[in-house]
N, C-alpha and C positions, 0 to 999 in steps of 0.2 A: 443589530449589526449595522455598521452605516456601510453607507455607498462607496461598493469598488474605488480604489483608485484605478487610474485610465492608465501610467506606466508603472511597469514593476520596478518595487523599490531597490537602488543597490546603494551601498555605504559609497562614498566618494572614494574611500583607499582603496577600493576594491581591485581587482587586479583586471584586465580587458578580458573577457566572455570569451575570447577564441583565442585566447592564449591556452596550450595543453598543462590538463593538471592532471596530477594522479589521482586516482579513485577508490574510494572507500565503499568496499562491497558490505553489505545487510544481508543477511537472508530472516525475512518477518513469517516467522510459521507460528501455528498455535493453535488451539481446537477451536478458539472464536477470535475474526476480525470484524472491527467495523470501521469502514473509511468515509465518515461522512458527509456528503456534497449539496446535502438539502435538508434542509428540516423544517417541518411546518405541524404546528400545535400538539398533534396526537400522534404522529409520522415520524419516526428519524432513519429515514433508508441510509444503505451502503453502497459505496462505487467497488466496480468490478475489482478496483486496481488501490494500493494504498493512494492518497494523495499529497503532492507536497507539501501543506498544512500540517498532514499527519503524521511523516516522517520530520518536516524537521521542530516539531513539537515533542516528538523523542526523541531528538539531539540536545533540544532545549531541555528537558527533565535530565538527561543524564549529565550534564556539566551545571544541574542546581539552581538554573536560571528559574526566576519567577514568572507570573503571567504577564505580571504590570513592564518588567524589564524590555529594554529596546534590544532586539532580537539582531542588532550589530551584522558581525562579520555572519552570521549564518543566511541574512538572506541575500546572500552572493553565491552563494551554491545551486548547483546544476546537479537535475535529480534523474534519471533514467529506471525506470521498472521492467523486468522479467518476469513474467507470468508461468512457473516452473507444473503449478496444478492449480487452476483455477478454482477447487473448492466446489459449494455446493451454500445455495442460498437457504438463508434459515430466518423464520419469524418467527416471534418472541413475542406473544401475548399477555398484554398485562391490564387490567384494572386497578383504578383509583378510587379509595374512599374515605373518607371521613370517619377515623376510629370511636371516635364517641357517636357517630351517628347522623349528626347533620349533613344539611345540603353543601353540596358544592360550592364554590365561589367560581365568578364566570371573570373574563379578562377586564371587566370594565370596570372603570372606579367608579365611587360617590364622588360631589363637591367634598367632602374632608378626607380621599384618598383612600376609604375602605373600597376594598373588592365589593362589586352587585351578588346579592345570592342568584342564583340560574334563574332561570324562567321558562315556561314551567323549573319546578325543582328536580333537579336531578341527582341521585346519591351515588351515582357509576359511573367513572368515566372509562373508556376505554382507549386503550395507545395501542402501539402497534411498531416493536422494533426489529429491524434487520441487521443481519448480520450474514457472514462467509465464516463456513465452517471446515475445517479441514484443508484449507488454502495454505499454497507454499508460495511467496516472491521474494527477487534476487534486486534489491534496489543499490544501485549504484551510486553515490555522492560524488561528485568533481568538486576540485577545491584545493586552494593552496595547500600545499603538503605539512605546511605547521600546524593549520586549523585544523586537518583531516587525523596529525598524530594526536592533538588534544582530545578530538573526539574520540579515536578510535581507544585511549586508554580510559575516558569516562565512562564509552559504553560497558565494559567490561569492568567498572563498578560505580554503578550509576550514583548520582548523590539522591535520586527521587526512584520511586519504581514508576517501571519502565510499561508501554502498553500500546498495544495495535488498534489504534483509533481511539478505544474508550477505556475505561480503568478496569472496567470487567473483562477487559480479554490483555492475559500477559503474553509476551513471548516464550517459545520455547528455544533452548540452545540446541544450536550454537547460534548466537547472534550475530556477531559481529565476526567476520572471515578476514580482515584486515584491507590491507591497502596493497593495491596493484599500480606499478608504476605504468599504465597506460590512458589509452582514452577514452571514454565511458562505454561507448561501442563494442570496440576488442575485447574490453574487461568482460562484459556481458557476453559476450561470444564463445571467449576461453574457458570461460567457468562452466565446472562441472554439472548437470542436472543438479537439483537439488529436492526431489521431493521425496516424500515419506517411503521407507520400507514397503509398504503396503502397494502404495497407487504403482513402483517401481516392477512389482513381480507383476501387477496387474492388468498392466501398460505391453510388458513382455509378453503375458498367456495368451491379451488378445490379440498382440500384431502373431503373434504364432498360429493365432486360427485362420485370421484375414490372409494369410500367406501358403493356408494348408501345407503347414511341415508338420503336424504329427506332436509338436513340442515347442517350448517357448520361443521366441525372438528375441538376439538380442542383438538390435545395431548399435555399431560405434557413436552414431551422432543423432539427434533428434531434433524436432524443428519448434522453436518456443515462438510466443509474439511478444514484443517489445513496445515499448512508451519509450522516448526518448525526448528530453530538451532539447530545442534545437531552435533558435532565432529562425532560422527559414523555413519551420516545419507550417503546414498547411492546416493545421488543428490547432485549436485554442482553448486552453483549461483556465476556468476560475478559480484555482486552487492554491495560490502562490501568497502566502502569509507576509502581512505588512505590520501585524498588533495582533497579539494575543490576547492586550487586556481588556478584561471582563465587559470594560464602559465604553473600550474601544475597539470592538475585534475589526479588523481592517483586510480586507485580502484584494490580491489584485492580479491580473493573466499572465498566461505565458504560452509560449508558443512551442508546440510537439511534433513528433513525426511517429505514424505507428509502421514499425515494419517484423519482417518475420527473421530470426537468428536461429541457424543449423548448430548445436551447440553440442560437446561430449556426454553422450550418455550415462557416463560412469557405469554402464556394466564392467565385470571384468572379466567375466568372458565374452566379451563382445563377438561376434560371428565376424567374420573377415571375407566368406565369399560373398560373390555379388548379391547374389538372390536375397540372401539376409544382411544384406548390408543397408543402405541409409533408408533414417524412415520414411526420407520424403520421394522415394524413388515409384515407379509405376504405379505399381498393384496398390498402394499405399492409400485404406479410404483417409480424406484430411476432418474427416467430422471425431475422430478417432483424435486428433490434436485435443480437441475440444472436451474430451475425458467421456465422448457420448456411446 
């Protein structure tokens, strides 16, 4: 990988950063994600959260782009993520070996460029991969409204398949929820919860104990946490893609803001008196956001 560039790259046509664009809602669910922010020899952990790399490397798979290709009008998009069910960390244990038997080879060459065998010899290597399992997010794309309708009919039949970090973990549908004429904000505000059947009843039975009614809970509105782009956010992610090719992968920062969004719970029976109404009200414990 070389070394960061110091500004994030934008096309010159690009259109000004605080001009309002419409936005292209995602929702990335699947029974495995991995969003990669580090890897080192035997290690390839996952971040909490998809990362801009991540997502828009399945924008680029789904309009057919290669690795080697200049990633153009996509790195002028403005990414925001919703954190709808944070998932549940998961390592993946694997060993390396030599099918015929022999020793390893270690990273270092000879003068004529063969790999050193190990020293001592070693026949096992051991890795060690993470992943998010059972994770639901609502990422939001800004972006001129031409480049967001090209995407939004690629994604819906991709020309490469498509994948949550690695090629091992697909999406599950619905993927693509389309385009909201708003601001990445509002968009992630209005939209409906979006997690599994399951975490939904499970989310209800407990705020119904926490509340001692005897029966489930279900508010109108619930409180998610948010990533958002933002030039004057106070946080800085390494995650901002300049080259995806192989001899040159390139990435460079950008600047976030984390905050928390009150957003429809899609029950439909939602409770309407006080006492059962919002989840972030009183009695409400908030480690219970957290799925704990």
């Amino acid at each position: 990988m070389t070394a960061p560039a110091t500004e994030p790259a934008t096309p010159a046509d690009a259109e000004p950063a605080g001009e309002d664009h419409p936005v292209l809602l995602l929702r990335l669910a699947g029974p495995l994600q991995s969003w990669g922010v580090r890897s080192a020899f035997n290690r390839r952990d996952t971040g909490a959260e998809p990362t801009k790399s991540g997502v828009i490397g399945l924008l680029a798979a789904s309009v057919g782009m290669s690795r080697e290709e200049p990633l153009g009008d996509l790195l002028g998009l403005r990414l925001g993520i919703r954190v709808d069910q944070p998932g549940t960390l998961l390592r993946d244990y694997h060993t390396v070996s030599d099918y015929r038997g022999r020793p390893l080879p270690q990273a270092g060459v000879t003068a004529k460029g063969t790999q050193k065998p190990t020293s001592p010899v070693k026949h096992t290597h051991v890795t060690a991969r993470y992943y998010l399992q059972d994770a639901v997010f609502i990422a939001a794309i800004s972006g001129p409204r031409g480049l967001l309708l090209t995407l939004e009919t690629a994604l819906r039949a991709p020309a490469f398949p498509l994948a949550l970090g690695r090629r091992s973990c697909p999406p599950t549908q619905p993927l693509c929820l389309g385009i909201r004429s708003t601001d990445m904000e509002s968009a992630l505000r209005t939209e409906p919860w979006q997690p599994s059947a399951h975490a939904r009843k499970q989310y209800a039975a407990r705020l119904g104990r926490e509340r001692r009614l005897g029966r489930p809970a279900h508010p109108p509105t619930i409180d998610r946490s948010a990533t958002l782009e933002d030039p004057n956010g106070h946080d800085v992610l390494q995650d901002a893609p300049v080259s995806f090719d192989p001899h040159l992968r390139t990435f460079t920062s950008r600047r976030v803001r984390h905050t928390w969004l009150s957003i429809p719970s899609g029950y439909h029976n939602a409770d309407s008196d006080a006492h059962n109404g919002p989840a972030d009200d009183a009695d409400h414990d908030p480690f219970a956001l957290l799925g704990w």
